[in-house]
N, C-alpha and C positions, 0 to 999 in steps of 0.2 A: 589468495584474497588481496583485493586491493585497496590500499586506505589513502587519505590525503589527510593533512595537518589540521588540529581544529584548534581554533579560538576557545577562551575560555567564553563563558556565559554558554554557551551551546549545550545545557546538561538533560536536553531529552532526547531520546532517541524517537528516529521518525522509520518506520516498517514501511517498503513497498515493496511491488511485486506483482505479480498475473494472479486474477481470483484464484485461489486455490494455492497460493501457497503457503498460506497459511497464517495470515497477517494477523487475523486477530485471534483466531485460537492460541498462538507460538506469544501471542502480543503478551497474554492475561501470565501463561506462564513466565515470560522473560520478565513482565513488571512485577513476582513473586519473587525470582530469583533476584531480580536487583534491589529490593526492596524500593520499588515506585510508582506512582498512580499509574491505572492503564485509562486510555482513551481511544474509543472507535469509532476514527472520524467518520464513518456510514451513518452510523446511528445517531451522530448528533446533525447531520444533513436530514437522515430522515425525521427527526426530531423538528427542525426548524422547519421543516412544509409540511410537517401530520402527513406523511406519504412514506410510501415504501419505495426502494429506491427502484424497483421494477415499474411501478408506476408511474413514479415522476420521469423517466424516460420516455416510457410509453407516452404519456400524457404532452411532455415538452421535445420531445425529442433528443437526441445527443447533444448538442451546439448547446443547447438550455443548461442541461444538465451537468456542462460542464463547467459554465457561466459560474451554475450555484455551489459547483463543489469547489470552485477556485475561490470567491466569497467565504466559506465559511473557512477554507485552510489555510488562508492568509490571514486572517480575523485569529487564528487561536494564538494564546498567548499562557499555553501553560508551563510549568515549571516540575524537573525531575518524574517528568510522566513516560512511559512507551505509547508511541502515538501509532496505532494503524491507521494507512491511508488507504481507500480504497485504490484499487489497479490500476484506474482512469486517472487517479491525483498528476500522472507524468504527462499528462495533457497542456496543463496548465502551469507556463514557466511562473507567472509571479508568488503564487502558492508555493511553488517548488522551490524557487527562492527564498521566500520566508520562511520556510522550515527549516530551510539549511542555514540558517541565520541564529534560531532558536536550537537546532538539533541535529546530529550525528545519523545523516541517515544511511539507513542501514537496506541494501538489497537483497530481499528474497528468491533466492533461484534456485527455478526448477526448468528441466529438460522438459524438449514437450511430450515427448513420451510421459513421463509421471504429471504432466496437466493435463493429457487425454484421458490417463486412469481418475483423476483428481477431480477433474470436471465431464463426467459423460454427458450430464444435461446441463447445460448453463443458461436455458431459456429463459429463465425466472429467479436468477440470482442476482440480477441489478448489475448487469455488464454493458457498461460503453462502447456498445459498436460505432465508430464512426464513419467506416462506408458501408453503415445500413445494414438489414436485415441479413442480407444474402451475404457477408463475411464468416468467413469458416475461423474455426477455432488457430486454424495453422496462419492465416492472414492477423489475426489479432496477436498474436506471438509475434510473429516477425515486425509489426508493426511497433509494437511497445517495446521489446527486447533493447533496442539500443535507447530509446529513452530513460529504460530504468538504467544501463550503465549509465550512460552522463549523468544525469544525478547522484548516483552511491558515492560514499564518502567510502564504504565498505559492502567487498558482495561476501553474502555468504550461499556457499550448493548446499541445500537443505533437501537435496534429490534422496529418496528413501531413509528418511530419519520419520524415529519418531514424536511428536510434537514437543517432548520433553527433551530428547537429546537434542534437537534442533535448537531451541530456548538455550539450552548449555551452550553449545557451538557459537551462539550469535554472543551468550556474553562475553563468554572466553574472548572472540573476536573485537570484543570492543575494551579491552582490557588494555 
């Protein structure tokens, strides 16, 4: 696991990761175990356009969509919470900056082997393809993989765990 030095005020953690590995299911338990609010930055994107996040893709396209998830996750200013971001959040460096300004963020990895079993359909789950429809699951991996390194403050392999010992694992790592 790799960590770098944090600042004090930094006392949320921020989850990312490739759909599927588990950001915000792992999110609800780790804010159990640490005793802290959880927040899912999906759902307050889809929140602030009354859209699901499959449609406001469809609808605006990716460049849109990425527009408004950088918007809203430079905008939060919460306190002692586990923040899931969705998979696309490492698109946008000023977003990614700002969380890492507020919080400890933490990488979720999985092998693509356990994100092919993870994700068999991913058509309708509110995935950011950014070269377009005809991008295979194995191009969006490779694509995002060193994104979410340079950003993690800490990675954690959450490859065959299950969502509880994973949750354990990340707190332990942030200890």
């Amino acid at each position: 696991m790799k960590e770098k030095s944090f600042e004090p005020g930094r006392d949320n953690v921020v989850l990312i990761g490739m759909p599927g590995a588990g950001k915000s299911t792992l999110g609800i338990v780790l804010a159990k175990i640490l005793c802290m609010d959880f927040v899912d930055a999906d759902l307050l994107i889809q929140q602030s356009c009354d859209k699901s996040l499959q449609r406001l893709i469809d609808t605006l396209g990716p460049d849109a969509f990425i527009e408004i998830e950088n918007q809203v996750l430079s905008e939060m200013s919460f306190e002692h919470s586990v923040i899931a971001t969705g998979g696309s959040a490492v698109y946008s460096d000023a977003a990614m900056e700002h969380l890492g300004k507020i919080g400890r963020i933490v990488y979720l990895k999985i092998n693509f082997d356990e994100l092919k079993c993870r994700l068999a359909d991913f058509s309708d789950r509110g995935v950011v393809m950014k070269g377009g429809i005809g991008m295979s699951l194995r191009d969006l991996y490779d694509e995002r993989l060193p994104l979410y390194e340079k950003y993690a403050d800490i990675t954690v392999d959450v490859n065959d765990l299950t969502i509880t010992a994973a949750a354990r694992k990340v707190a332990a790592a942030l200890k």
